[in-house]
Backbone of each chain as ProteinMPNN parsed JSONL, in Angstrom:
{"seq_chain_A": "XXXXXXXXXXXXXXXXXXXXXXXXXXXXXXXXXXXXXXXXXXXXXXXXXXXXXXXXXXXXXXXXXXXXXXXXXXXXXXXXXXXXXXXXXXXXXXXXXXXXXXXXXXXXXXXXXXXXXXXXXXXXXXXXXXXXXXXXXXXXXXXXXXXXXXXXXXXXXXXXXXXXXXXXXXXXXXXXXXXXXXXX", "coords_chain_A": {"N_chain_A": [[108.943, 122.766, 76.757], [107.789, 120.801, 78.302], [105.547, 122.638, 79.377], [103.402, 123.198, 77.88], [101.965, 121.086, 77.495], [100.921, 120.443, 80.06], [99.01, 121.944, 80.339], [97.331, 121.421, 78.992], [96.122, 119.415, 79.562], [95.01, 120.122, 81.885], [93.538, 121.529, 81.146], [91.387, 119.306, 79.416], [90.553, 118.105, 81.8], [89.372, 119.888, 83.033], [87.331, 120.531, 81.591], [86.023, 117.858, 81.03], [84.751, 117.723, 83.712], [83.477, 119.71, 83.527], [81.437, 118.388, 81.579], [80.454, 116.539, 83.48], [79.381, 117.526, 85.543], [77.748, 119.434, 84.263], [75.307, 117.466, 83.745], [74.722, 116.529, 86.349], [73.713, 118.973, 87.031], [71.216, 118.895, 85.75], [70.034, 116.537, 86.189], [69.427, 117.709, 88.963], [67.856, 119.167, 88.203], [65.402, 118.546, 87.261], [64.812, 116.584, 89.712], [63.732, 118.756, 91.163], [65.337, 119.397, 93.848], [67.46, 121.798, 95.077], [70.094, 123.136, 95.147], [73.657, 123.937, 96.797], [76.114, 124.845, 97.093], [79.241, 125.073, 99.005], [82.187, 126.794, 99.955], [85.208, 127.442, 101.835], [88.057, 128.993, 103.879], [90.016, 126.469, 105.913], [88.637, 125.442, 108.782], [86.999, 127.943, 109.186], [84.304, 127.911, 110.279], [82.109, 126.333, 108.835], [81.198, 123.731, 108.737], [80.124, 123.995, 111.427], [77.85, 125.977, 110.828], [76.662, 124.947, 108.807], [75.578, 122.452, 109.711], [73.486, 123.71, 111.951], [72.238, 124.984, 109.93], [70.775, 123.304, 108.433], [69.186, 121.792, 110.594], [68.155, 123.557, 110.668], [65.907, 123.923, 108.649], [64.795, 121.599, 108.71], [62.532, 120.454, 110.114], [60.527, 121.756, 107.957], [60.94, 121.091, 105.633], [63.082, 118.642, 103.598], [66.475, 117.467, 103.797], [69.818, 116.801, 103.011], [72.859, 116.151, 103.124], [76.492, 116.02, 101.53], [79.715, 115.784, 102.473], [82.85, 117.167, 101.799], [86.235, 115.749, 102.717], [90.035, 115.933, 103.047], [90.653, 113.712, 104.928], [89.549, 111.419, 107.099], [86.215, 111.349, 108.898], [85.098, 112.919, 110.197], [83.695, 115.612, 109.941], [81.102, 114.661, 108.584], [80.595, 113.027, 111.066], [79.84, 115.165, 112.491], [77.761, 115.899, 111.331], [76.072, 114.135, 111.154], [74.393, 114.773, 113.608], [72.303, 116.392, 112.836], [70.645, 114.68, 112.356], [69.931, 114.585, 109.539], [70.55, 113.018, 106.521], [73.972, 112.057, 105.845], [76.555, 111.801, 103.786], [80.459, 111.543, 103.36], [82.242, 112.679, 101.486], [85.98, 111.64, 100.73], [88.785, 112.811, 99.601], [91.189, 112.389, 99.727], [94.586, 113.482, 98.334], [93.596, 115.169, 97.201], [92.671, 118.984, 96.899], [90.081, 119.805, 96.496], [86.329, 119.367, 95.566], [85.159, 117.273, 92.785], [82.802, 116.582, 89.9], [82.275, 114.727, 89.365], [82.82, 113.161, 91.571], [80.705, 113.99, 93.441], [78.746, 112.901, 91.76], [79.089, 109.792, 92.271], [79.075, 109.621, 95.014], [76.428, 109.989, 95.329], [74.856, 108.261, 94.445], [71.836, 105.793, 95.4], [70.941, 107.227, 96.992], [67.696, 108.766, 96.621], [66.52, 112.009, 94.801], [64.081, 112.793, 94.054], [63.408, 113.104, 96.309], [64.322, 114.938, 98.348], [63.919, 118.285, 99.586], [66.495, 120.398, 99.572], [69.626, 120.303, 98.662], [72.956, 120.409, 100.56], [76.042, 120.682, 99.774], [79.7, 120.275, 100.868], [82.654, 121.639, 100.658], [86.034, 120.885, 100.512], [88.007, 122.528, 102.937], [88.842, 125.141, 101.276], [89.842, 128.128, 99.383], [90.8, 128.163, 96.51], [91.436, 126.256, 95.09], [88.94, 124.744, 94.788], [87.275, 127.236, 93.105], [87.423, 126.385, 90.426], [85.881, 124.104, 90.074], [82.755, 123.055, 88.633], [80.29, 122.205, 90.453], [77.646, 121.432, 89.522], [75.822, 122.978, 91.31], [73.372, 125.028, 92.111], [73.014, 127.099, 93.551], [76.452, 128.535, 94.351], [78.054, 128.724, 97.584], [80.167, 131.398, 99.072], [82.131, 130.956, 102.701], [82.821, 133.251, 104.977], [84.868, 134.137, 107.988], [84.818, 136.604, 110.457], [87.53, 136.695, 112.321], [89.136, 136.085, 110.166], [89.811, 137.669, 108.917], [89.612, 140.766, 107.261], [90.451, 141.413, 104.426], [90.237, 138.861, 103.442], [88.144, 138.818, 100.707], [89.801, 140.239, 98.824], [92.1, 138.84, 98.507], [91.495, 136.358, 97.56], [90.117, 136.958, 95.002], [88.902, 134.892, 93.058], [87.213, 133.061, 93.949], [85.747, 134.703, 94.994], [84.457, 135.942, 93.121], [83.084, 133.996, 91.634], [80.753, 132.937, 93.33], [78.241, 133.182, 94.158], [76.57, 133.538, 96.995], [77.42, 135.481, 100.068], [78.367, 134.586, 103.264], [79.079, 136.223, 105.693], [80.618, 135.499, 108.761], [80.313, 135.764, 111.908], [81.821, 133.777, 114.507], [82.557, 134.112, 117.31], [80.25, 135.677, 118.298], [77.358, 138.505, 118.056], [76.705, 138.896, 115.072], [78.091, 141.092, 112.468], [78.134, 144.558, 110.85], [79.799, 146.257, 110.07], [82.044, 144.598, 109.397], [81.279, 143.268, 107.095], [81.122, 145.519, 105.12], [83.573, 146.529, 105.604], [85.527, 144.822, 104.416], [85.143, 144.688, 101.578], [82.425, 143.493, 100.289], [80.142, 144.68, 100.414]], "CA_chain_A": [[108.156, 121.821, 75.973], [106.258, 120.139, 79.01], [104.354, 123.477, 80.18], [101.841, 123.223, 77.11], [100.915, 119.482, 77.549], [100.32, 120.296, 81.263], [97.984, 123.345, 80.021], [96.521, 120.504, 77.792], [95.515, 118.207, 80.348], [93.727, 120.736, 82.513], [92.007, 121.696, 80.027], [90.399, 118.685, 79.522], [90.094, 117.57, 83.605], [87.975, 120.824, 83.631], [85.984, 119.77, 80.225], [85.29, 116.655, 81.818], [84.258, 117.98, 85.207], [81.707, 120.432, 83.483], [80.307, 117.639, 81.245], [79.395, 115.714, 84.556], [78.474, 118.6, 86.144], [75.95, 120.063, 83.562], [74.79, 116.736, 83.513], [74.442, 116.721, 87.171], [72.714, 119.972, 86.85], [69.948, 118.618, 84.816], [69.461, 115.716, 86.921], [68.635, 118.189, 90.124], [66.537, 120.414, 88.228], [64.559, 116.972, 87.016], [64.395, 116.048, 90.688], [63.29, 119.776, 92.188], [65.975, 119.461, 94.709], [67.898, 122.838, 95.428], [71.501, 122.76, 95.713], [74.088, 124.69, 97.505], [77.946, 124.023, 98.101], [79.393, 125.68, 100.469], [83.324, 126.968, 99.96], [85.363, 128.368, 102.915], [89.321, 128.508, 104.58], [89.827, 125.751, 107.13], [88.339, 125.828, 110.412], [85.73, 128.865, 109.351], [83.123, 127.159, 110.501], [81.518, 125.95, 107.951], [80.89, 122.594, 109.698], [79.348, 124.08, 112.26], [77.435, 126.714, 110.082], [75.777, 124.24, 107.483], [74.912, 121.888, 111.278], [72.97, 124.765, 111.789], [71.244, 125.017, 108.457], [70.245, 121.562, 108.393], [68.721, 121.67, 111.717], [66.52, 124.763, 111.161], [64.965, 123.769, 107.705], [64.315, 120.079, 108.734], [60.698, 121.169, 110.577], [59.745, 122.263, 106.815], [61.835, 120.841, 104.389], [63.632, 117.21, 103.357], [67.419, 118.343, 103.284], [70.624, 115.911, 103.233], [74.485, 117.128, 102.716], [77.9, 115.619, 101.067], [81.096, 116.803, 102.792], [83.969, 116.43, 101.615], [87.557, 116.502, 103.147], [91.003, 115.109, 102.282], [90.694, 112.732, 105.381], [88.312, 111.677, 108.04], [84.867, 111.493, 108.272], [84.603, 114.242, 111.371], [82.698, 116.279, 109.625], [79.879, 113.805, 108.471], [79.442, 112.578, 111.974], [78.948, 115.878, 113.47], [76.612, 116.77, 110.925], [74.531, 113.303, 111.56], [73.192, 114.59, 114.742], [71.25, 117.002, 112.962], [69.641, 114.12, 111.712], [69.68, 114.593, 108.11], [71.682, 112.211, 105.793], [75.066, 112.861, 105.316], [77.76, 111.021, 103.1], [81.164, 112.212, 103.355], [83.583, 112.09, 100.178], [87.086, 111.773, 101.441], [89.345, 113.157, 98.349], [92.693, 111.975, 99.669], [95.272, 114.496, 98.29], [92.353, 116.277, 96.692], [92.319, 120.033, 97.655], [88.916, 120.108, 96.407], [85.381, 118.044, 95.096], [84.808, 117.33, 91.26], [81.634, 116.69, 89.942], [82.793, 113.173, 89.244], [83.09, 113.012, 93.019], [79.459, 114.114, 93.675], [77.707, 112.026, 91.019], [79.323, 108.998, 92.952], [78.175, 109.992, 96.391], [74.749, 110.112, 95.474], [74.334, 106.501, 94.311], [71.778, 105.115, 96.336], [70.069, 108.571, 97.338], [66.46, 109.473, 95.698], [66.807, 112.989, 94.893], [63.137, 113.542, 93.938], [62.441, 113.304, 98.143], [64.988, 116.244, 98.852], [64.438, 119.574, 98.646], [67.603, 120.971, 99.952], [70.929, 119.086, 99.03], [74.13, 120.404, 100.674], [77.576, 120.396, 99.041], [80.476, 121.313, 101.655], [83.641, 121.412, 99.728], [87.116, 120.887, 101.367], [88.418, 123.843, 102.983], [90.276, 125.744, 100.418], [89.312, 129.068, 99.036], [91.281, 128.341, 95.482], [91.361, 124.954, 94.169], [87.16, 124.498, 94.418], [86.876, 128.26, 92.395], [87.638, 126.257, 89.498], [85.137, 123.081, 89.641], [81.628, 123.229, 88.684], [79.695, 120.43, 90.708], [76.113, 121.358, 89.394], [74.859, 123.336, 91.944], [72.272, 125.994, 91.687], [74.233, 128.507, 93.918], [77.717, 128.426, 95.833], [78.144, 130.142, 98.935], [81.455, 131.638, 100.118], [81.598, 131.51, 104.139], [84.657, 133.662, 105.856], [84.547, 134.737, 109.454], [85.479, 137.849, 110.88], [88.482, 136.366, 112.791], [90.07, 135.677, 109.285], [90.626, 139.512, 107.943], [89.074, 141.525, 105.674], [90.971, 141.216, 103.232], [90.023, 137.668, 102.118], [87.857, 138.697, 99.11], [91.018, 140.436, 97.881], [93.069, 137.73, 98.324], [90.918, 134.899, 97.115], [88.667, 137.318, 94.227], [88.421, 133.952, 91.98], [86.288, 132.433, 94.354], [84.519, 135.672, 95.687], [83.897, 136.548, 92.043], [82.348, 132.857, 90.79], [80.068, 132.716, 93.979], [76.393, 134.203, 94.536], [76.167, 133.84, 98.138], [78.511, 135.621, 100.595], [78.362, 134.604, 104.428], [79.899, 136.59, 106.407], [79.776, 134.83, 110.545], [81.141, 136.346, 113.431], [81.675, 132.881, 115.434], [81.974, 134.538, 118.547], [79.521, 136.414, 118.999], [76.86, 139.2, 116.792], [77.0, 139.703, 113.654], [78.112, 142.766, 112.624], [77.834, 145.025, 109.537], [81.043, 146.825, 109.383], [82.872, 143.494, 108.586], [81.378, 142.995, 105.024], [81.236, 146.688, 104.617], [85.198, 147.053, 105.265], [86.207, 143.615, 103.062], [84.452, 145.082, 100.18], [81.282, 142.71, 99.687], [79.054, 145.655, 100.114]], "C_chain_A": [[107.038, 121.193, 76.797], [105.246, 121.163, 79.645], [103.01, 123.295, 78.802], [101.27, 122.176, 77.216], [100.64, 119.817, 79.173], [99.125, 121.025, 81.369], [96.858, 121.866, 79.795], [95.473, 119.913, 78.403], [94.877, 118.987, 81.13], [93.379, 121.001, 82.192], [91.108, 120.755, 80.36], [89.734, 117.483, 80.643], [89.235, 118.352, 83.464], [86.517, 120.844, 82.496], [85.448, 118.778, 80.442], [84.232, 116.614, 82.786], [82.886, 118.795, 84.914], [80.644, 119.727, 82.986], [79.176, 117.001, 82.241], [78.053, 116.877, 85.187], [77.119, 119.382, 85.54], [74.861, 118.851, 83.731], [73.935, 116.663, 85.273], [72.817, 118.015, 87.684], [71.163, 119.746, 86.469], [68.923, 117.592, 85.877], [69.02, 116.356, 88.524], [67.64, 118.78, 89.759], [65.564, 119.325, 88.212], [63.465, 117.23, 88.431], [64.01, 117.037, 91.101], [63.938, 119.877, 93.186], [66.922, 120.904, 94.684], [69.272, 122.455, 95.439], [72.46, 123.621, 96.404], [75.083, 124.37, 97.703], [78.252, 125.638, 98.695], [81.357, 125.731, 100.554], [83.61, 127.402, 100.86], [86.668, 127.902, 102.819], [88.832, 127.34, 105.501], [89.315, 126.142, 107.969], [87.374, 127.431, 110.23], [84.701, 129.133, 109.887], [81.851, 126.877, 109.796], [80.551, 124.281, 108.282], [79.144, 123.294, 110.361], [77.656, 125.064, 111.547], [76.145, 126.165, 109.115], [75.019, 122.62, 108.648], [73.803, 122.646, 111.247], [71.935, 125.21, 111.364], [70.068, 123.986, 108.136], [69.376, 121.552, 109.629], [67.837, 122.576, 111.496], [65.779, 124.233, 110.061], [64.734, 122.002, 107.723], [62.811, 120.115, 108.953], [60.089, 121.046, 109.456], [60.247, 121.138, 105.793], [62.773, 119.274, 104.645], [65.426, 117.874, 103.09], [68.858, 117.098, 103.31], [72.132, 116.71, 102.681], [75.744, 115.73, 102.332], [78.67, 116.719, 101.453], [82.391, 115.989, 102.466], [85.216, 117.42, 102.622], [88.602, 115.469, 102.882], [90.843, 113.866, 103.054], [89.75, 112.539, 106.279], [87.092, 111.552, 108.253], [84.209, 112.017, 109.411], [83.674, 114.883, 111.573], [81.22, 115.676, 109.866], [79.71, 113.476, 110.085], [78.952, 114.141, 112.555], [77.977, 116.182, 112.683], [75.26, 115.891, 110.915], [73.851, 114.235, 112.837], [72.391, 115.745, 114.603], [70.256, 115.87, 112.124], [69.22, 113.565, 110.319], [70.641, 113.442, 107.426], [72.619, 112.683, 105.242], [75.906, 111.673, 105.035], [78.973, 111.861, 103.132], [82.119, 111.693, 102.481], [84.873, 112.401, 100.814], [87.914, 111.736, 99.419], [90.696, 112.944, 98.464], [93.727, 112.86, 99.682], [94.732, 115.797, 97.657], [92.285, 117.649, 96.941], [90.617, 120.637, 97.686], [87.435, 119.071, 95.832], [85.639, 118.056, 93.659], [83.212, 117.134, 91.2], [81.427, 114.925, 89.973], [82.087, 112.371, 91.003], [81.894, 112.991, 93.626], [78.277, 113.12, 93.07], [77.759, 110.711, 91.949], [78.626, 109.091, 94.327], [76.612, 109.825, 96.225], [74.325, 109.12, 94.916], [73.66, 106.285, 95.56], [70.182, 105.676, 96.771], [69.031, 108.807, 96.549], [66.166, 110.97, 95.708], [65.68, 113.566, 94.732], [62.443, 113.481, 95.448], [62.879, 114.071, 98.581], [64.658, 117.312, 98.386], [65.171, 120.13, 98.894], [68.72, 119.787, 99.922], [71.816, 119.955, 99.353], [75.277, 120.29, 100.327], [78.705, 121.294, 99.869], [81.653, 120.759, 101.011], [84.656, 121.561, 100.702], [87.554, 122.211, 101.322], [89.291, 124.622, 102.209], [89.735, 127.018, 100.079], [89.964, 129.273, 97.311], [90.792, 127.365, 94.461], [89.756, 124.985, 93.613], [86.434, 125.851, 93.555], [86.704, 127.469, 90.929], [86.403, 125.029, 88.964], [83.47, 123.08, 90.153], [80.962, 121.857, 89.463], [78.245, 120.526, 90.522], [75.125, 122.171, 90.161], [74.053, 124.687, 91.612], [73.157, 127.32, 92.173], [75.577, 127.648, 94.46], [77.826, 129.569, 96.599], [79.705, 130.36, 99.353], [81.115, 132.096, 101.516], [83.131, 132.322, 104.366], [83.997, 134.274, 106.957], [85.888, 135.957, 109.592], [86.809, 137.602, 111.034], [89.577, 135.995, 111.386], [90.717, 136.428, 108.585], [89.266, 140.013, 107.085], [88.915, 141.428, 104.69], [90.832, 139.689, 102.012], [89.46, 137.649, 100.98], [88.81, 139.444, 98.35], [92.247, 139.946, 97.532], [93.086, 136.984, 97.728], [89.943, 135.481, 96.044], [88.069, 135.679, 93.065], [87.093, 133.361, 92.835], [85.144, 133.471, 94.769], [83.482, 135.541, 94.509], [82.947, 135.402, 91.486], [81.209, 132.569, 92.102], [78.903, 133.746, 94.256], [75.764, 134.156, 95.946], [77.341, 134.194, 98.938], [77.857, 135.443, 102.461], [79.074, 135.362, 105.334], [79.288, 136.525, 108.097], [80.995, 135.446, 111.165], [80.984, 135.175, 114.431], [82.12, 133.511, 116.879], [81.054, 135.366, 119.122], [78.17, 137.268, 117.682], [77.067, 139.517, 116.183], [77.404, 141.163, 113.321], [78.643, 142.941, 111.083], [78.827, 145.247, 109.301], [82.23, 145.873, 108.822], [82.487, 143.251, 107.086], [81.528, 143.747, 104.389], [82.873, 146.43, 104.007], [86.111, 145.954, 104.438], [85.924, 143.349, 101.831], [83.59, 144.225, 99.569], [80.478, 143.87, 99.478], [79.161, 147.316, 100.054]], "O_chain_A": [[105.871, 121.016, 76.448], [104.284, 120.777, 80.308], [101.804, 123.3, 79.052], [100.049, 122.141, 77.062], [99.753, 119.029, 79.5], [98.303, 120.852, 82.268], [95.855, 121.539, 80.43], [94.299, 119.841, 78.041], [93.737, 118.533, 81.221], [92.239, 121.046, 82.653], [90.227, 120.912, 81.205], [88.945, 116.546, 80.527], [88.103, 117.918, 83.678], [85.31, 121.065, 82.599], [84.281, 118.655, 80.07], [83.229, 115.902, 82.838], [81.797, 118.767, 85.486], [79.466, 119.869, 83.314], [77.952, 116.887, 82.169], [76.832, 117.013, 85.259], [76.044, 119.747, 86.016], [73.67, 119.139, 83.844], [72.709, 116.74, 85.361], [71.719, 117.963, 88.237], [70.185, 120.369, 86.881], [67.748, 117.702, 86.226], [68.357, 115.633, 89.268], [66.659, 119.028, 90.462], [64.873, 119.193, 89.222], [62.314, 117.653, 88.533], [63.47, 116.593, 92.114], [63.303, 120.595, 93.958], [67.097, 120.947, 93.466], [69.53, 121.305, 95.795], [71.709, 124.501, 96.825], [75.23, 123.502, 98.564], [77.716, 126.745, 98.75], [81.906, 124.804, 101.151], [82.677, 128.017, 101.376], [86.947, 126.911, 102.145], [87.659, 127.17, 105.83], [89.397, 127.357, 108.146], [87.104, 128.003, 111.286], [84.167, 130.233, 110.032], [80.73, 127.185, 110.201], [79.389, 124.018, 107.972], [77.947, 123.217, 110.084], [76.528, 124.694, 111.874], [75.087, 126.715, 108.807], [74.086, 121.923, 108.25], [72.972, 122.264, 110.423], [70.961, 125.688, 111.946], [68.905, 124.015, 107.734], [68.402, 120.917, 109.223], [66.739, 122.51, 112.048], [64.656, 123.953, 110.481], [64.529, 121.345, 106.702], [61.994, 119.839, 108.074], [59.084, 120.336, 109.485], [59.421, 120.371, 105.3], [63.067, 118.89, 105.777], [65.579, 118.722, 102.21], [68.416, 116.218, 104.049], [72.239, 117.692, 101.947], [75.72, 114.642, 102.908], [78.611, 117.914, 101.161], [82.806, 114.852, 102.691], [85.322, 118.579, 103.024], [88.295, 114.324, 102.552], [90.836, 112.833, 102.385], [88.957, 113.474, 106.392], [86.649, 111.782, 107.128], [83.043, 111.746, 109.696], [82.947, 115.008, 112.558], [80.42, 115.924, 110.769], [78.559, 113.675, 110.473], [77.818, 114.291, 113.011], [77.097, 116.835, 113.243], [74.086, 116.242, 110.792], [72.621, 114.281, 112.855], [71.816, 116.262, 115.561], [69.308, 116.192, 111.407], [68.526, 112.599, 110.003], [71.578, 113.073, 108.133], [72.543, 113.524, 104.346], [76.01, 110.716, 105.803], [78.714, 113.048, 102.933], [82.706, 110.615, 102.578], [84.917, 113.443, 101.468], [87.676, 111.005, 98.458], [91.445, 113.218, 97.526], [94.064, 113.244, 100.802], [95.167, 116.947, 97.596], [91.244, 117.642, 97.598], [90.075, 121.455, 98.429], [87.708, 117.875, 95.727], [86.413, 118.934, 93.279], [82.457, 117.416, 92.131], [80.588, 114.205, 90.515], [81.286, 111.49, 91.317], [81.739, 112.064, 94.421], [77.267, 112.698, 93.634], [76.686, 110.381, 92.456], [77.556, 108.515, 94.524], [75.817, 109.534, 97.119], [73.096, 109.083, 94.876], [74.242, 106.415, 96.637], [69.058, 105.185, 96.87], [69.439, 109.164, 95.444], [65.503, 111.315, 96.686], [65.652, 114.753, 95.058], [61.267, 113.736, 95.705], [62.194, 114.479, 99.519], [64.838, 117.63, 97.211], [64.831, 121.189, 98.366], [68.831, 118.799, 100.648], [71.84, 120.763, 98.425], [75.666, 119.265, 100.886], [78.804, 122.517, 99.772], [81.73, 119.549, 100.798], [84.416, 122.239, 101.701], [87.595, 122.953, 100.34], [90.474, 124.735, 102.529], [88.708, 127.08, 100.756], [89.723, 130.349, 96.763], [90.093, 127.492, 93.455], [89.389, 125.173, 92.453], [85.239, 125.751, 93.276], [85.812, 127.928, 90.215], [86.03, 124.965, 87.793], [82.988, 123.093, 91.286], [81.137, 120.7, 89.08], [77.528, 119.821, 91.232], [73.921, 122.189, 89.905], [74.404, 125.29, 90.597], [73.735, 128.19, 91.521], [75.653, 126.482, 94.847], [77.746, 130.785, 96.426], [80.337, 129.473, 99.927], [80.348, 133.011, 101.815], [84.242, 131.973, 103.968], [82.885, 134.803, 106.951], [87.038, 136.141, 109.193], [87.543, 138.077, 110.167], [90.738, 135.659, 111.618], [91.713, 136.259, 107.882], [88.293, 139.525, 106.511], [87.904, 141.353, 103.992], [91.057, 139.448, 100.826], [89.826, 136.848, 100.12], [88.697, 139.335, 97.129], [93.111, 140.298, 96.729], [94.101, 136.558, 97.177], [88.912, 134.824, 95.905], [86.984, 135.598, 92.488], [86.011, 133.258, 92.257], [83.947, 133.203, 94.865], [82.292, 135.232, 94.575], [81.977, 135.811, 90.848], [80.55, 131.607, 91.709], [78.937, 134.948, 94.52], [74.643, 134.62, 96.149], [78.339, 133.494, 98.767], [76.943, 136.182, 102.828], [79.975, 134.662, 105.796], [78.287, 137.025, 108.611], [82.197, 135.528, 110.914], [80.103, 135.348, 115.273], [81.566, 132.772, 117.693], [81.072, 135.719, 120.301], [78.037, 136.746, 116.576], [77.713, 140.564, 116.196], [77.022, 142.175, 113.907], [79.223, 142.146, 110.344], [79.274, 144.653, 108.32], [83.116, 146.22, 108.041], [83.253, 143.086, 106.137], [81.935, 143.553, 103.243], [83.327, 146.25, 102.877], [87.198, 146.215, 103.924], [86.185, 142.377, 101.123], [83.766, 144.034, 98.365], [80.098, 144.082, 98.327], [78.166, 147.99, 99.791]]}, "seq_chain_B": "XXXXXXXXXXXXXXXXXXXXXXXXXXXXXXXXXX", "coords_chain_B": {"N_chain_B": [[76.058, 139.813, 93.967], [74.693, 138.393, 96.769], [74.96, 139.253, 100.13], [75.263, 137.511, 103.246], [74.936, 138.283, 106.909], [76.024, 136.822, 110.4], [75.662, 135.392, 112.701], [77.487, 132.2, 113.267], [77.94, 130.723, 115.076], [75.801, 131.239, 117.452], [73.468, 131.479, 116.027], [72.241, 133.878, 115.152], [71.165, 135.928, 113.046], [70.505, 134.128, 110.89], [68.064, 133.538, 110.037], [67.536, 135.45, 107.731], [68.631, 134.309, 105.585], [68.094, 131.762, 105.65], [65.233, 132.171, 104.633], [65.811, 133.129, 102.265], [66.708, 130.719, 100.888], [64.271, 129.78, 101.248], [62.785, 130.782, 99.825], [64.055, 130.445, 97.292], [63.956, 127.991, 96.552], [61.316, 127.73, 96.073], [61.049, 129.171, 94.005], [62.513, 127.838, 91.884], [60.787, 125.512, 91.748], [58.468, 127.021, 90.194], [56.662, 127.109, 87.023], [58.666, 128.764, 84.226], [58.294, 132.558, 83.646], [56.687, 132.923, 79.964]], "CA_chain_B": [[76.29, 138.846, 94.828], [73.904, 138.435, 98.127], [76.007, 139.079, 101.068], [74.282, 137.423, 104.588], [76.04, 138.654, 108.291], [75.391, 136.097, 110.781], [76.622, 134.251, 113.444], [77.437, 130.35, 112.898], [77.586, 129.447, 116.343], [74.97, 131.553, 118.273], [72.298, 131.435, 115.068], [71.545, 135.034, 115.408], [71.192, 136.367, 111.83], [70.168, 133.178, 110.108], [66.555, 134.144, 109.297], [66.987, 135.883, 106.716], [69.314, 133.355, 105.322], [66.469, 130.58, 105.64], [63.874, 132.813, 104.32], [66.404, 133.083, 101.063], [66.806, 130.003, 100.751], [63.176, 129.038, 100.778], [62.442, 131.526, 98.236], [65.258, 130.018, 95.759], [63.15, 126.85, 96.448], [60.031, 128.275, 95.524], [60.938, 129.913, 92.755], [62.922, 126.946, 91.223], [59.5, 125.165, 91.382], [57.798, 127.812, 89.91], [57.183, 127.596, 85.421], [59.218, 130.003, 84.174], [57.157, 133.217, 81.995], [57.366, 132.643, 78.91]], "C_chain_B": [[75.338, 139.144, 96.502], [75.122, 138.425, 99.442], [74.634, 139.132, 102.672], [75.354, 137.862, 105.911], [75.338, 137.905, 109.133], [76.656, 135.554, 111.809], [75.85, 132.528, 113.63], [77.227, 129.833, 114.347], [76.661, 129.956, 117.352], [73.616, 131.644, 117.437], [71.783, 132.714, 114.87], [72.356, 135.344, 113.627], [70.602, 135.425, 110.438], [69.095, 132.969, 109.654], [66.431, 134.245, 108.208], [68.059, 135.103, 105.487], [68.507, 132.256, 104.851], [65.99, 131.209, 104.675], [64.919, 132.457, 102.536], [66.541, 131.974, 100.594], [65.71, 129.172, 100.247], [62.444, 129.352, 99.746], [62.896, 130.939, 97.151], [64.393, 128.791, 95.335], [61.722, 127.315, 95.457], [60.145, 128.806, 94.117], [61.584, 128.89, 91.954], [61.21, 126.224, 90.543], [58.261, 125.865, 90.553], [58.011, 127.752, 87.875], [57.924, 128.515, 85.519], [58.235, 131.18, 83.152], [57.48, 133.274, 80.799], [56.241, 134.051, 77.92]], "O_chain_B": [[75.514, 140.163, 97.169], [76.015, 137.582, 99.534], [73.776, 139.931, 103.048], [76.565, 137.71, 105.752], [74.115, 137.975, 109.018], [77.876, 135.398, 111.742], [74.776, 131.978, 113.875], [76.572, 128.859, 114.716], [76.565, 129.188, 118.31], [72.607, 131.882, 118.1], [70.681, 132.695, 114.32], [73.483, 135.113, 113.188], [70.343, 135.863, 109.318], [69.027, 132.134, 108.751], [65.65, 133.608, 107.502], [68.054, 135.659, 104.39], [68.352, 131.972, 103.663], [66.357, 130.764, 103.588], [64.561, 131.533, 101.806], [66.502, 132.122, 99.372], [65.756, 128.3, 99.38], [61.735, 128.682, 98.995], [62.24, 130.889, 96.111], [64.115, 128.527, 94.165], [61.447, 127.094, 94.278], [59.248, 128.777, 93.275], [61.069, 129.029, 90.845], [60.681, 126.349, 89.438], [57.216, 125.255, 90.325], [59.037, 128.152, 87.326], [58.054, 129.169, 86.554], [57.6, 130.821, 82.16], [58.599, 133.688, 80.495], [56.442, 134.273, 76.726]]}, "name": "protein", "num_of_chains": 2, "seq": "XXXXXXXXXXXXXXXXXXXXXXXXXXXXXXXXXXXXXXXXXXXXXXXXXXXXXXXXXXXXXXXXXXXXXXXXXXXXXXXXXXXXXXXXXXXXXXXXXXXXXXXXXXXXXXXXXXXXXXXXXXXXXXXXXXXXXXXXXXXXXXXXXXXXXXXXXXXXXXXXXXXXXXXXXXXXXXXXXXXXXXXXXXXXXXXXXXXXXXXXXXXXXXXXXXXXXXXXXX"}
């Protein structure tokens, strides 16, 4: 009897989450700001990765990031010292952001001075497949060191994402990793 | 799906990463044809 009212109710958590989120949507295109979240496992380097990012298109471009993670606010400082503005949503037992979660964060922020916003979602590769937060693309990152096999492990998230990273944190890039984990 | 190869902590590959990125920009800004 209680598995259909539990159906019920995620239903309409994720009917909720898209209202914000389209709404969200609207309000970046408005502003001309770009968006981008950024899914990955723990410890991928995603951190370091979207550091990185932020640091090369500053020269050109206005860019600022929201990271979220269940606790902490680790992330956010390392990603101040590229300078850019960073808020960090802390989601508690959260495995992942909402859109809810994002609209909040950006109180404050004038979005028609960015053109690159950031969205780094707590490390999960499941939970965040499911919640739209507005952005234009999402990127899945996975590093070599994590297998192959992760887009056949995790296809919900491969399959709902339009950018695939694939980083070799130690060292050069290399082709035969996206080849042999079936991105390309 | 775009798939980039890159390394996060030595930056080598991230070019063409950028470059995509600034395009998406550009082209957001851009009417659409109607």
């Amino acid at each position: 009897m209680s598995e259909p009212r539990l159906v019920e109710v995620r239903r309409n958590v994720l009917k909720q989450n898209d209202v914000i989120a389209h709404a969200l949507r609207e309000r970046f295109h408005d502003a001309g700001v770009f968006v981008v979240s950024l899914v990955s496992s723990p410890g991928s380097g995603k951190t370091t990765f979207l550091e990185r990012t932020l640091t090369a298109l500053q020269p050109r471009y206005t860019v600022a990031a929201l990271v979220g993670d269940l606790a902490t606010d680790n992330d956010a400082a390392r990603l101040a010292r590229s300078k850019a503005p960073v808020k960090q949503i802390t989601t508690g037992t959260l495995c992942h952001l909402e859109a809810a979660m994002v609209q909040n964060a950006l109180e404050g922020w004038d979005l028609r001075s960015l053109d690159f916003l950031f969205i780094e979602n707590v490390g999960n590769l499941v939970c965040p497949s499911s919640y739209d937060l507005g952005e234009n693309v999402r990127l899945v990152l996975m590093s070599v060191t994590e297998g192959e096999d992760k887009p056949l492990k995790y296809p919900t998230i491969f399959n709902s994402a339009d950018i695939a990273v694939v980083s070799n944190s130690t060292g050069r890039p290399r082709r035969r990793a996206s080849t042999r984990c079936g991105l390309e | 799906m775009k798939v980039f190869r890159l390394s996060a902590k030595t930056g080598e590959g991230m070019n063409a990463y950028l470059e995509f990125l600034s395009q998406q920009l550009a082209e957001q800004g851009t009417p659409a044809q109607t």
